[in-house]
C-alpha positions, 0 to 999 in steps of 0.5 A: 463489565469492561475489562483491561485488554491485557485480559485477553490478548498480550502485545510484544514488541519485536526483537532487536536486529542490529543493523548489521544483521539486515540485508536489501535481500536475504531469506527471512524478510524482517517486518518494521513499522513501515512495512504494517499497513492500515487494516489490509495485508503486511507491505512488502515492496522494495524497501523491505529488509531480510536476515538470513534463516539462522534468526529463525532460532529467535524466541518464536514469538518474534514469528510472524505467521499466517493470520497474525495481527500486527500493531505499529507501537511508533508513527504519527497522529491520527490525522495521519493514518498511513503511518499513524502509532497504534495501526494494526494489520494482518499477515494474510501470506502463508509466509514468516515473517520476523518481527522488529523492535517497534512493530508488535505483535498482538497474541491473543489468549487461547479462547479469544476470537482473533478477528473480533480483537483484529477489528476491535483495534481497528476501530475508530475509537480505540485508534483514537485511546491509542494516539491519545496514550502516545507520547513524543514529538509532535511528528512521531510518538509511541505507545509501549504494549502495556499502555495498550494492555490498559485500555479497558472494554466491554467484552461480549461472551466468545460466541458473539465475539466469533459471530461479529468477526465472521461478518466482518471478516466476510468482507474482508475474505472478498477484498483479499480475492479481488486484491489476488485477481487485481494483482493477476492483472496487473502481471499480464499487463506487465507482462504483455508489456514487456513482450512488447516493448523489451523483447520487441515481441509486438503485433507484426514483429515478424515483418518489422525493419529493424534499425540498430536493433530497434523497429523502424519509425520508433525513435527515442524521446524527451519526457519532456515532449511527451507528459506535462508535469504537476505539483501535488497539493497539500491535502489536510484542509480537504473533508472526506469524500470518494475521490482518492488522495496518493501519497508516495505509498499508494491511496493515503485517504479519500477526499471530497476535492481533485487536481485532475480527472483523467489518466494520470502518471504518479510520481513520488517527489520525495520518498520512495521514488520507484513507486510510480502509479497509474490511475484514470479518474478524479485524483489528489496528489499530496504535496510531496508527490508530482502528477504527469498527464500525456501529451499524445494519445494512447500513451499514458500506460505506455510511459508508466510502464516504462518508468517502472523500468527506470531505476528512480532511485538513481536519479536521486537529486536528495540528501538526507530524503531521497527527491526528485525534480521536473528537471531531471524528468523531463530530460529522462529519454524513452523509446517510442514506438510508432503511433499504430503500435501504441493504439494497439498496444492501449487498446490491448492492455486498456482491457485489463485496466478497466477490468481492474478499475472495477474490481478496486471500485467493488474494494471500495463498496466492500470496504465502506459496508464493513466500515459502516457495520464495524462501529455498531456491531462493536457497540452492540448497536447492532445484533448478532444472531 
């Protein structure tokens, strides 16, 4: 029998901080509907907002805990789904969180099965009833948490509830161990970097020149020398398909169509400017987005890396949107080591790119197998045993 969600489990908005209340830095960090990604872990990144630890006298339902779901009550359409209204993601940190006014939390009822309704929102077509119940402009809308209340559902028995969110889940517990080995990687490849090229700790250190404290034959550069800068290309025409589409948050979707195969440097144009991003293979950029491909071998990570350490935002050439131009790239200035070193250094971390490569491409499969089973097992399409 089909039965309104508020049944089973109640949406609350947040609590409603004053301005003066958040910090770039502080003790609690404060989750917006930015910060609720589409069906993965909280974001948390440099845009986020703190308050100090006196607000964790608040109401606890404003607590964001381990395993909680998190449902976004303001954002766009569907057809947007990185930032559209009704996505819901999970905390899987064992960290709290508060939770802002227009990010909700979901609660369910003490017998419900917490993954079962994390999937069950998940869902295509209740995504679909959620934007469809939205109201507002044609870039922004909201729901409210009993618009939400009211979608009605076949609910089965808990048992099968449970059985559909231990398969699902499973799928989910795999991403989260290889998304932990990736970011591992990541920070040794970070990390070897700046044992490199900051603390000029490099192969061979010991018996390098140095000349006003930088190594002999390294000399400075115009981006301009080095990298070819692209503009990204609107995206909302392009059908489905494996090849990822970037946006300034990181992969906004997977079409059928790409603007370059190969090492790319990705630079947000409007945005968040300090999100730069590496990636190797077939990719889209969106039009608000630039794409930089190398001029010399064997520098590509290189140059990302040291883009990371560049402060974007300082560069910031917007008014009310934070931007960015080809202009004040191109004339940004890099050390650059000798070509030995850059081999070496490519060869080195190269390794752990390729060992990351593979585990977002096993993401990617496990990703698609929990996307193929989610619809039919909601349905009952699919039986549990």
């Amino acid at each position: 029998m089909r039965e309104k969600f508020c049944k089973h489990f109640d949406v609350i908005s947040g609590y409603a901080f004053k301005s003066a209340d958040l910090r770039a830095d502080g003790d609690i960090p404060v989750i917006k509907i930015g910060n609720i990604s589409s069906g993965a872990d909280v974001v948390e990144d440099s845009s986020t907002q703190y308050v100090s630890k006196d607000f964790l006298k608040i109401n606890e339902k404003y607590h964001i805990k381990k395993e909680d779901i998190l449902i976004s009550l303001t954002g766009s359409h569907i057809n947007q789904p990185n930032s559209m209204v009704g996505r819901v993601c999970r905390n899987y940190r064992d960290r709290i969180y508060l939770l802002n006014q227009r990010a909700g939390k979901v609660i369910p009822k003490e017998i419900e099965s917490r993954d079962y309704i994390f999937y069950l929102l998940s869902s295509k077509c209740i995504k679909e009833d959620i934007a469809n119940r939205a109201y507002g402009a044609a870039n922004q809308v909201n729901i409210s948490p009993s618009a939400i209340g009211n979608i009605k559902w076949d609910f089965p028995s808990i048992d099968i509830q449970k059985k559909i969110g231990d398969v699902l889940s499973s799928f989910d517990n795999l991403i989260e161990i290889n998304n932990k080995r990736i970011k591992i990687l990541e920070q040794m490849a970070e990390n070897l970097y700046k044992e490199w090229f900051v603390r000029f700790r490099f192969l061979g250190y010991e018996t390098a020149e140095f000349v006003d404290g930088v190594p002999k034959r390294w000399e400075y550069q115009k981006l301009k020398r080095l990298l070819e800068i692209f503009y990204g290309k609107d995206h909302k025409k392009i059908a489905d398909g494996d090849i990822p589409i970037f946006g300034s948050g990181g992969i906004m979707r997977y079409g059928n169509k790409s603007l370059h195969d190969g090492e790319v440097i990705l630079i947000p144009r409007k945005g968040t400017l300090n999100n730069i991003m590496y990636y190797s293979g077939k990719v889209w950029t969106v039009d608000t987005m630039f794409y930089a491909v190398s001029q010399i071998p064997n520098t590509a990570k290189y140059i990302y890396y040291t883009l990371n350490n560049f402060d974007m935002e300082s560069y910031n050439s917007g008014a009310a949107l934070p931007s960015m131009t080809t202009a004040i790239l191109y004339n940004l200035k890099i050390l650059l080591p000798d070509e030995k070193t850059l081999e070496k250094y490519d060869s080195f971390v190269g390794k752990l790119f390729e060992e990351k490569e593979c585990l977002e491409k096993q993401n990617q499969n496990l990703i698609k197998q929990r996307d193929y089973l989610l619809p039919r097992l909601m349905s009952g399409k699919l039986q549990v045993k």
